[in-house]
C-alpha positions in Angstrom: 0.0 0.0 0.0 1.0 3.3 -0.5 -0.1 6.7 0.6 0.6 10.6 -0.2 -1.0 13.5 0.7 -2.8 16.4 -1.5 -0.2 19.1 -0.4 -2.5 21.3 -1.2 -6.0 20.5 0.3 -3.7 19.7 3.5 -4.5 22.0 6.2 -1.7 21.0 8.7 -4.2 20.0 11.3 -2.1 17.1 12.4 -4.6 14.4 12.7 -2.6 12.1 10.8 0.6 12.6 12.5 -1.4 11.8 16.0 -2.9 8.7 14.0 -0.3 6.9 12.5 3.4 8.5 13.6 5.4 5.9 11.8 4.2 7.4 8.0 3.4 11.3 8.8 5.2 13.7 9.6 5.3 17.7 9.8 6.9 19.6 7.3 6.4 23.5 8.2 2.8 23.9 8.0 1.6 20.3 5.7 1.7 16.8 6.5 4.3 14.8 4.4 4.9 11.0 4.3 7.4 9.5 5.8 7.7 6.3 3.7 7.4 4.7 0.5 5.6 1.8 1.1 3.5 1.4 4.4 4.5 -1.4 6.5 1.5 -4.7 7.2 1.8 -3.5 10.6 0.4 -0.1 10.0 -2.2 -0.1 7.6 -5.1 0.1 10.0 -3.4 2.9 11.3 -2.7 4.3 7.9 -6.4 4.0 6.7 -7.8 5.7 9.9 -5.7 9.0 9.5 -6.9 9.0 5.7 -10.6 8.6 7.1 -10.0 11.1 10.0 -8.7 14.0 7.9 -10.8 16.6 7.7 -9.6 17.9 4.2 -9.6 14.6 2.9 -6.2 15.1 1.9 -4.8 11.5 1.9 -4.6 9.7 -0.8 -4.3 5.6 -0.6 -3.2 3.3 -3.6 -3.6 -0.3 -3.1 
């Protein structure tokens, strides 16, 4: 799986970052990812920042 973010529909809230640590991060004012390629181990995670964002910003590609 891997997942970006819409730099700009991010609004730097930093739900994801609180959600799932080990793929966001803040850069400045935006989320960024972290990663590549998120790890088995923290898909769930992954998915639930991407459904918690409030701009919708994350994008996930199977």
């Amino acid at each position: 799986m891997k997942v970006s973010i819409d730099q700009d529909l991010c609004i730097g809230c930093g739900i994801c970052l609180d959600a799932c640590p080990e793929v966001f991060e803040m850069n400045g004012e935006v989320a960024i990812v972290r990663i590549d390629l998120v790890p088995p181990e923290v898909e769930v995670s992954t998915r639930d920042a991407a459904d918690q964002c409030p701009a919708e910003a994350i994008i996930i590609e199977e």
